[in-house]
C-alpha positions as CSV (number, residue, x, y, z in Angstrom):
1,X,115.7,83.9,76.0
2,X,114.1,81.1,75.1
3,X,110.0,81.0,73.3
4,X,108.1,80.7,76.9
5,X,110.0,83.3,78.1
6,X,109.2,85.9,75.7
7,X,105.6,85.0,75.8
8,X,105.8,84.9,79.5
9,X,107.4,88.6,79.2
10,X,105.2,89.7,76.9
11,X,102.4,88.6,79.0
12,X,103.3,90.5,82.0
13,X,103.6,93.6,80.0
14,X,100.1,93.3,79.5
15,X,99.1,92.9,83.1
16,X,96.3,95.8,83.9
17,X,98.3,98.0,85.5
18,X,96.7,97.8,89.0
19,X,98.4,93.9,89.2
20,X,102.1,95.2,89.7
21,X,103.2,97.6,92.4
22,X,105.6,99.9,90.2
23,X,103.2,99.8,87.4
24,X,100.9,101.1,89.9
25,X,103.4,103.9,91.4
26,X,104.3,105.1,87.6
27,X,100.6,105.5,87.1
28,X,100.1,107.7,90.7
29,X,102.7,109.7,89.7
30,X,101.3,110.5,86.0
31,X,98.0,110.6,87.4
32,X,98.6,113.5,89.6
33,X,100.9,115.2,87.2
34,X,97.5,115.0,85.2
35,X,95.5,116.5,88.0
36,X,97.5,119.1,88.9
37,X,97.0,120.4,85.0
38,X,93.7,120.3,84.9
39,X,91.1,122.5,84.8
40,X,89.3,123.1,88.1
41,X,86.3,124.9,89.0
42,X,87.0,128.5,89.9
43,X,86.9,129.0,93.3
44,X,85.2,131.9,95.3
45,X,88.1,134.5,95.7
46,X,86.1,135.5,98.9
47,X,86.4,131.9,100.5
48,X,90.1,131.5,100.1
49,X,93.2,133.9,99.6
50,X,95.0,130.3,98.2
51,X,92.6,129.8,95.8
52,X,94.8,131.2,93.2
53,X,97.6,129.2,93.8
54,X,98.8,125.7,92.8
55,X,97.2,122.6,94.3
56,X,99.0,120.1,96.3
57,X,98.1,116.3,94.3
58,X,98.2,113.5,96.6
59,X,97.2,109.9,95.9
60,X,93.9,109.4,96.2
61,X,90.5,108.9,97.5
62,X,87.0,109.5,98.1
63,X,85.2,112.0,99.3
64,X,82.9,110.3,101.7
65,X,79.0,111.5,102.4
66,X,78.2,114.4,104.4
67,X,81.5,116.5,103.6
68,X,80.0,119.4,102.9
69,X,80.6,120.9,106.5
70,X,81.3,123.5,108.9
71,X,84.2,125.8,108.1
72,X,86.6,124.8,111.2
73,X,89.6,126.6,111.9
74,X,92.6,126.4,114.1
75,X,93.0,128.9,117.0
76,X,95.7,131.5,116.5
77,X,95.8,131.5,112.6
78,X,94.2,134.6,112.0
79,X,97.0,136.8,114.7
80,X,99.6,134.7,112.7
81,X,100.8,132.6,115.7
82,X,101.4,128.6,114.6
83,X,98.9,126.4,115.6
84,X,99.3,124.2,118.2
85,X,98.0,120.5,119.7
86,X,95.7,120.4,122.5
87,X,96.1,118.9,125.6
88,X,95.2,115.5,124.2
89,X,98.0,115.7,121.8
90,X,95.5,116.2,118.9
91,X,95.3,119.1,116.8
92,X,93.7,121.7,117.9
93,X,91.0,122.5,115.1
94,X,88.3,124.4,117.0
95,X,85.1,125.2,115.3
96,X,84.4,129.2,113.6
97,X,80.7,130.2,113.3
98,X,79.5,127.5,110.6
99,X,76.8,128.9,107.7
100,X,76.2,125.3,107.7
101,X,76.0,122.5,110.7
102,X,78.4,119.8,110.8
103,X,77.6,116.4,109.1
104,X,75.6,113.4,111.4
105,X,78.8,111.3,110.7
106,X,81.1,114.1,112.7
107,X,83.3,114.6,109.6
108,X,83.7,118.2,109.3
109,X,85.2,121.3,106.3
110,X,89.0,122.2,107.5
111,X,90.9,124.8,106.5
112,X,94.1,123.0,104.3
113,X,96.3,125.2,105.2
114,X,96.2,125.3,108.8
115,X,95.5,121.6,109.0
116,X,99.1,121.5,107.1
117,X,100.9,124.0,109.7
118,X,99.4,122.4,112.8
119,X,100.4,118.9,111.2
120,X,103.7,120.3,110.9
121,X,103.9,121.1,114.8
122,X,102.8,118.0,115.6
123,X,105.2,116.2,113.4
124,X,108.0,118.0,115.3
125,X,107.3,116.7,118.7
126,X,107.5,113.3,117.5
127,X,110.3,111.6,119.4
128,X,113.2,110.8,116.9
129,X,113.6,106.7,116.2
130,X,115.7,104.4,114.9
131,X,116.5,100.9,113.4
132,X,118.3,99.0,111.1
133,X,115.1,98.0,109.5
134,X,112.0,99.8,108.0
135,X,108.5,97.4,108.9
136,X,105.3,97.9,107.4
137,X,102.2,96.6,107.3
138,X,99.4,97.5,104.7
139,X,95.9,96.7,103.8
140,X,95.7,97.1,100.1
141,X,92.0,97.1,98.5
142,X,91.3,97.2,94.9
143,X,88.8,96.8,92.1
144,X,89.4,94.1,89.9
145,X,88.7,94.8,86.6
146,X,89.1,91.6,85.2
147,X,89.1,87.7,86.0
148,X,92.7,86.8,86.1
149,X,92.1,83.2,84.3
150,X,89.7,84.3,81.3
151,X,91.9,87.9,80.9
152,X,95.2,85.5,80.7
153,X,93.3,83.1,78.1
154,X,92.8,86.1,75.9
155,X,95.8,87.8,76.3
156,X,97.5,84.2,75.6
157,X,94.9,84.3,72.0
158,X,95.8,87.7,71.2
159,X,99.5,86.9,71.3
160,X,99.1,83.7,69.3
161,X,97.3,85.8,66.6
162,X,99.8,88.4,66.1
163,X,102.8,86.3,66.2
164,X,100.7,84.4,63.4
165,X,99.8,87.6,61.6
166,X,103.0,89.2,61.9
167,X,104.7,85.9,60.0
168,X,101.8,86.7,57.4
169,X,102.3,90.2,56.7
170,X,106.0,90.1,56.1
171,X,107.2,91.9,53.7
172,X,103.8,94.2,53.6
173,X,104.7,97.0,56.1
174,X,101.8,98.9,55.8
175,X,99.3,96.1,56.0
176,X,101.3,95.2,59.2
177,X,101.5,98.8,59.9
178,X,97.5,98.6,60.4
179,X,97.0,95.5,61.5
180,X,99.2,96.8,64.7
181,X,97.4,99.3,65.4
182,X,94.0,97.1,65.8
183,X,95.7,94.6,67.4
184,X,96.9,97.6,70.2
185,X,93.2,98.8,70.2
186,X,92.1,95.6,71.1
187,X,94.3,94.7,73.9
188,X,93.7,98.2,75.5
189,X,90.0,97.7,74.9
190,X,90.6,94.4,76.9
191,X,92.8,96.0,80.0
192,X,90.3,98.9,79.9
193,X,86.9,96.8,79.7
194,X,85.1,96.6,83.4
195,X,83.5,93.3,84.6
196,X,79.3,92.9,84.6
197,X,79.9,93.5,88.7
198,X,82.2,95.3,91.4
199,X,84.0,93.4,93.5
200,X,87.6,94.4,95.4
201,X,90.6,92.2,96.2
202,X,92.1,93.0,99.3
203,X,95.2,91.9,101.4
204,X,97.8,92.0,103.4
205,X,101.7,93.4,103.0
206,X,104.3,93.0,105.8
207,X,107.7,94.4,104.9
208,X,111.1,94.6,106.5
209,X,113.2,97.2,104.4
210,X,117.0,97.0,104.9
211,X,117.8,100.6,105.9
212,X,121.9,99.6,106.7
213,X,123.8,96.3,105.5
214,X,121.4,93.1,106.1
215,X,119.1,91.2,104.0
216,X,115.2,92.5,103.8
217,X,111.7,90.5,104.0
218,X,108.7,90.7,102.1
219,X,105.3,88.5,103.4
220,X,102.2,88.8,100.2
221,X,98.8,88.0,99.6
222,X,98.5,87.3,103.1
223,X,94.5,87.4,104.5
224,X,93.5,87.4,100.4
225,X,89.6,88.0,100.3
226,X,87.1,89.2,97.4
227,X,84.2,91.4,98.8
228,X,81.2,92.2,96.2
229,X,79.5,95.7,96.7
230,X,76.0,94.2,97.0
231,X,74.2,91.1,97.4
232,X,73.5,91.9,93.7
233,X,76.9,91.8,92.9
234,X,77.7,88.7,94.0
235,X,74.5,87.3,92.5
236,X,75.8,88.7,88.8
237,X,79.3,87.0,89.5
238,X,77.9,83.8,90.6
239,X,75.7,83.7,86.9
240,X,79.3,84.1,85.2
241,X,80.1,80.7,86.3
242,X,82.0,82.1,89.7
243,X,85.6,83.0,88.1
244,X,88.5,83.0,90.1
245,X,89.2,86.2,91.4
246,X,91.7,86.3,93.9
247,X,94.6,85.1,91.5
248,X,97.8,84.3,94.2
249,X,95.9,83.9,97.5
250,X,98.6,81.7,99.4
251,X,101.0,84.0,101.6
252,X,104.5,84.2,99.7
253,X,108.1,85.1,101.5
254,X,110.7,86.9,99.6
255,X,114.1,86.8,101.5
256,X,116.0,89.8,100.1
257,X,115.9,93.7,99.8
258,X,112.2,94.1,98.7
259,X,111.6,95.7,95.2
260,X,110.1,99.0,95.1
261,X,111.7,102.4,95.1
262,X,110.6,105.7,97.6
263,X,109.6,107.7,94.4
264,X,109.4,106.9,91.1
265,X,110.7,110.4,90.1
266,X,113.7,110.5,92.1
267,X,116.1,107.7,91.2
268,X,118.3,109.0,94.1
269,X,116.3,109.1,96.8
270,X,116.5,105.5,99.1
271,X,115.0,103.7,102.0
272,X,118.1,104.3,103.6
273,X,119.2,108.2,102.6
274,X,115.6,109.7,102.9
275,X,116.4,110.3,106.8
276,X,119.1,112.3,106.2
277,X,117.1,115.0,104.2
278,X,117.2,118.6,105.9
279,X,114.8,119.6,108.4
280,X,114.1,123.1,108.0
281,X,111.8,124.2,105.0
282,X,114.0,126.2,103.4
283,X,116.7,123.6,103.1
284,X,114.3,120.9,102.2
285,X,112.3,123.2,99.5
286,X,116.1,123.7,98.5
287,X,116.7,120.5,98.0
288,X,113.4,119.1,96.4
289,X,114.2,121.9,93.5
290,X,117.3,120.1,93.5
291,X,115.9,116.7,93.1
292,X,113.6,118.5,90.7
293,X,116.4,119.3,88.2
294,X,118.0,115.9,87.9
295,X,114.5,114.2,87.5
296,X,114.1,111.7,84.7
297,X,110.7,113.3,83.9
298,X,110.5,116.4,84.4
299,X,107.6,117.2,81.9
300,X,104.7,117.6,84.3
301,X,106.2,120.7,85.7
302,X,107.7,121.7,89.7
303,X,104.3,121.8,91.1
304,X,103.3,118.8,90.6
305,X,106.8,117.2,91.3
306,X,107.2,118.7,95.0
307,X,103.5,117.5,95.4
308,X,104.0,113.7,94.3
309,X,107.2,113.3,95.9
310,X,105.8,114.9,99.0
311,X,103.1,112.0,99.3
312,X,106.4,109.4,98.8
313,X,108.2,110.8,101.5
314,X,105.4,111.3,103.8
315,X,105.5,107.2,103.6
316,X,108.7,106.8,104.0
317,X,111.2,106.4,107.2
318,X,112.0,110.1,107.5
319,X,112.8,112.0,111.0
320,X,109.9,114.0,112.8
321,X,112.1,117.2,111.7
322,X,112.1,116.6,107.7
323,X,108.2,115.3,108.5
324,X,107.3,118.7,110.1
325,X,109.4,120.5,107.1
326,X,107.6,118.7,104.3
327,X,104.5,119.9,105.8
328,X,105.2,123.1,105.8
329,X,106.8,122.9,102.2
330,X,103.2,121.7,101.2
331,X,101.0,124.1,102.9
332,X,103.1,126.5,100.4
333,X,101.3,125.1,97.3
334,X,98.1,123.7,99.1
335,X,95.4,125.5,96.6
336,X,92.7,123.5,94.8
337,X,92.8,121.0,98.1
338,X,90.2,120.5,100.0
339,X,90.6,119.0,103.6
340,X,88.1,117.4,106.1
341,X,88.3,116.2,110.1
342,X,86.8,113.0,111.6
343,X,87.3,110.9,108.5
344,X,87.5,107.0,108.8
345,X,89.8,105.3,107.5
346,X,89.1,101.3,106.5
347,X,90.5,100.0,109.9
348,X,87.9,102.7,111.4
349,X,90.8,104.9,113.0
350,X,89.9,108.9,112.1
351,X,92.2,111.0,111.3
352,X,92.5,114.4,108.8
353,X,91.8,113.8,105.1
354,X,93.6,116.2,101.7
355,X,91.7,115.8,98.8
356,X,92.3,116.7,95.5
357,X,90.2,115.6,91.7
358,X,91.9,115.1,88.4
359,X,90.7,113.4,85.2
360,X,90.1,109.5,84.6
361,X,91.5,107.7,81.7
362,X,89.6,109.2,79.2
363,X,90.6,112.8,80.0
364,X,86.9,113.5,81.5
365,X,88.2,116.4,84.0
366,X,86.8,115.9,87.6
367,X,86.2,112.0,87.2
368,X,88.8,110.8,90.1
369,X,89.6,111.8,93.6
370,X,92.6,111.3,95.4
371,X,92.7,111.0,99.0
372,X,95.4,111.6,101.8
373,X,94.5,110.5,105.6
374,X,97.2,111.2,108.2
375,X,96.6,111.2,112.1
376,X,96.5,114.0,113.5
377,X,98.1,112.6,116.9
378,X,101.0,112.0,115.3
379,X,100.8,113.8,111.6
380,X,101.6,110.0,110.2
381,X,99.6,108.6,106.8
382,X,97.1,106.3,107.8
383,X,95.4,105.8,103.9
384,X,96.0,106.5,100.5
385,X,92.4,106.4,98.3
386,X,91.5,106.5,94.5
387,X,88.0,106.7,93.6
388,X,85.7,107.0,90.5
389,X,83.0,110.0,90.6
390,X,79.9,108.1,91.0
391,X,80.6,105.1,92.8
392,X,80.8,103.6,96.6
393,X,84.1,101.2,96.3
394,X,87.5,103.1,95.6
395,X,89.6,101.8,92.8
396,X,92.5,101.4,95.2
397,X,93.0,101.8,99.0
398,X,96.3,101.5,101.1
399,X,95.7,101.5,105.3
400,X,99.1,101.6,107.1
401,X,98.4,99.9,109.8
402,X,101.7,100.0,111.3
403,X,105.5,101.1,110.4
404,X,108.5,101.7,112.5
405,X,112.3,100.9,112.9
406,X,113.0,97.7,114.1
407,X,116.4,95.7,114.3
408,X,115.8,92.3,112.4
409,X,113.0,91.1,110.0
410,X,110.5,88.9,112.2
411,X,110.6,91.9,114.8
412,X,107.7,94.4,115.2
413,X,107.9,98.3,116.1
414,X,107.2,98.5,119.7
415,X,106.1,101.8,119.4
């Protein structure tokens, strides 16, 4: 390796970790290992029987205005009898006697643990597909926290100084010793430090994923745009000399299998093997425990394992059957959740939302939510949300705006 490459790989390891896509699936999975362990308000034993037990953790979100709502439940749960989709092929959350109205914006209070039964039965009429080839197409949002050029041009100074340093202090460990740790302390001071405005990166992903023997696709940084939170915003940018934002904002094609992995916990678990996991809860609780056990990191406990892996494989090409099973699996462990009805998602389709808070990154408990939205036509994820208490613009936000089996990369799910 030759001088520029080991700058160039010490550079990237000092990307913020929002810029890379398994940087940013470690960090999920730590986060909600993190949320799942920390403290939460007591709940009212009165208001739920689950309050007591553990919380599902799924990536992230917001919880949008007005959520404080009517209590709505789904027919049928209180004689024990599954609930069931109405003759629209929704779910059929009907309304109890609310001590409080519903919100102007029609999103409404659900109870978590029906909403996770009644997404299981409608999982499990989903007609079974297939294809050599997993396509999807994302909308990913997120906050830059810094301007690519001037955070490279520091990083780049940083580097220079310690590699000068380092040729200074040798043979004087524990000057070195200290002047490591300041020079650490300043580059996370850098990664952590926010800009003078808020302004979110969005674009576009299209992916064919090789699911048998054939050669994947990968389209990026397609429909690359920077959107400021307010006028004011944009003002504030524009008096600090209008930085580059966007960093690569031409579309790129990878030919090959795409990078990535299903879930970062579970080395075994592939594009291509997840539809072969059981369908039945039992078998699939069995065999997440067993996943559980040969984890690399198995530190932040089973609950929060089955939870985080249960957000990867509710993204992933699994059948209707394992979809339906992994639903009920979670509506086992659904405490500290809270779950609402007629929520928007950022292409404006409405759907079912899971929400859960956990602490930011300087352990203040509370500080971030994290947001599921799945259909509830079809019990499929339409958004994944992170969001910071006290703010309008989530950290990070993934639409799914389509994914299905199709045969050959260039081909789209007809379905």
């Amino acid at each position: 390796m030759n001088e520029n490459d080991a700058v160039n790989e010490l550079i990237a390891t000092l990307r913020p970790d929002a810029l890379t896509e398994d940087a940013y699936r470690r960090r999920r999975s730590a986060d909600l290992a993190r949320a799942i362990d920390s403290p939460r308000t007591r709940h009212n034993p009165r208001r739920s029987a689950m309050s007591q037990r553990r919380p599902l953790l799924l990536i992230a979100g917001t919880a949008a205005a007005g959520l404080a709502a009517a209590v709505i439940v789904v027919p049928h749960l209180s004689s024990g009898n599954s609930p069931r989709p109405d003759s629209s092929g929704r779910l059929a959350i009907g309304t109890s006697t609310p001590k409080t109205t519903a919100s102007s914006t029609g999103v409404r209070t659900v109870n978590v643990r029906t909403v996770l039964l009644a997404a299981a039965t409608v999982a499990a009429k989903e007609p079974v597909d297939a294809g050599r080839f997993w396509y999807s197409r994302v909308h990913t949002s997120q906050l830059v926290r810094v301007a690519p050029k001037e955070y490279m041009t520091k990083i780049r100074a940083l580097i220079a100084e310690q590699e000068a340093r380092t040729k200074e202090l040798k043979g004087r460990p524990a000057e070195l010793k200290a002047y490591t740790k300041d020079w650490n302390k300043r580059v996370t001071e850098l990664k952590m430090a926010r800009l003078p405005y808020i302004a979110t990166r969005a674009e576009t992903t299209e992916t064919w994923r090789s699911l048998k023997h054939g050669t994947g696709r990968e389209v990026r940084d397609q429909d690359v745009r920077i959107a400021f939170a307010t006028p004011e915003d944009e003002a504030k940018w524009k008096r600090a000399g209008s930085p580059t934002l966007s960093g690569d904002d031409r579309p790129r094609t990878k030919e090959g299998a795409p990078e990535g992995i299903v879930s970062i916990d579970n080395p075994s678990l592939t594009w291509s093997n997840v539809s072969k996991l059981p369908t039945d809860k039992e078998g699939l609780k069995a065999r997440l425990k067993s996943l559980y056990a040969q984890s690399p990191d198995k530190g932040k406990g089973l609950a929060a394992y089955m939870s985080a892996t249960g957000w990867d494989l509710l993204t992933a090409p699994i059948t209707p059957g394992t979809r339906a099973a992994l639903y009920q699996v979670l509506a086992d462990t659904a405490s500290g959740l809270t779950s609402h009805a007629g929520v928007a998602d950022g292409l404006g389709r409405t759907g079912v939302s899971l929400e859960t808070t956990g602490p930011d990154d300087y352990d203040r408990p509370g500080r971030i939510t994290y947001r599921l939205i799945f259909d509830d036509r079809t019990a499929k994820v339409l958004e994944l949300d992170v969001i910071e208490a006290g703010t309008s613009t989530p950290l990070l936000r993934q639409t799914f705006e389509t994914t299905g089996y199709v045969d050959k990369p260039g081909d789209l799910p007809q379905r």
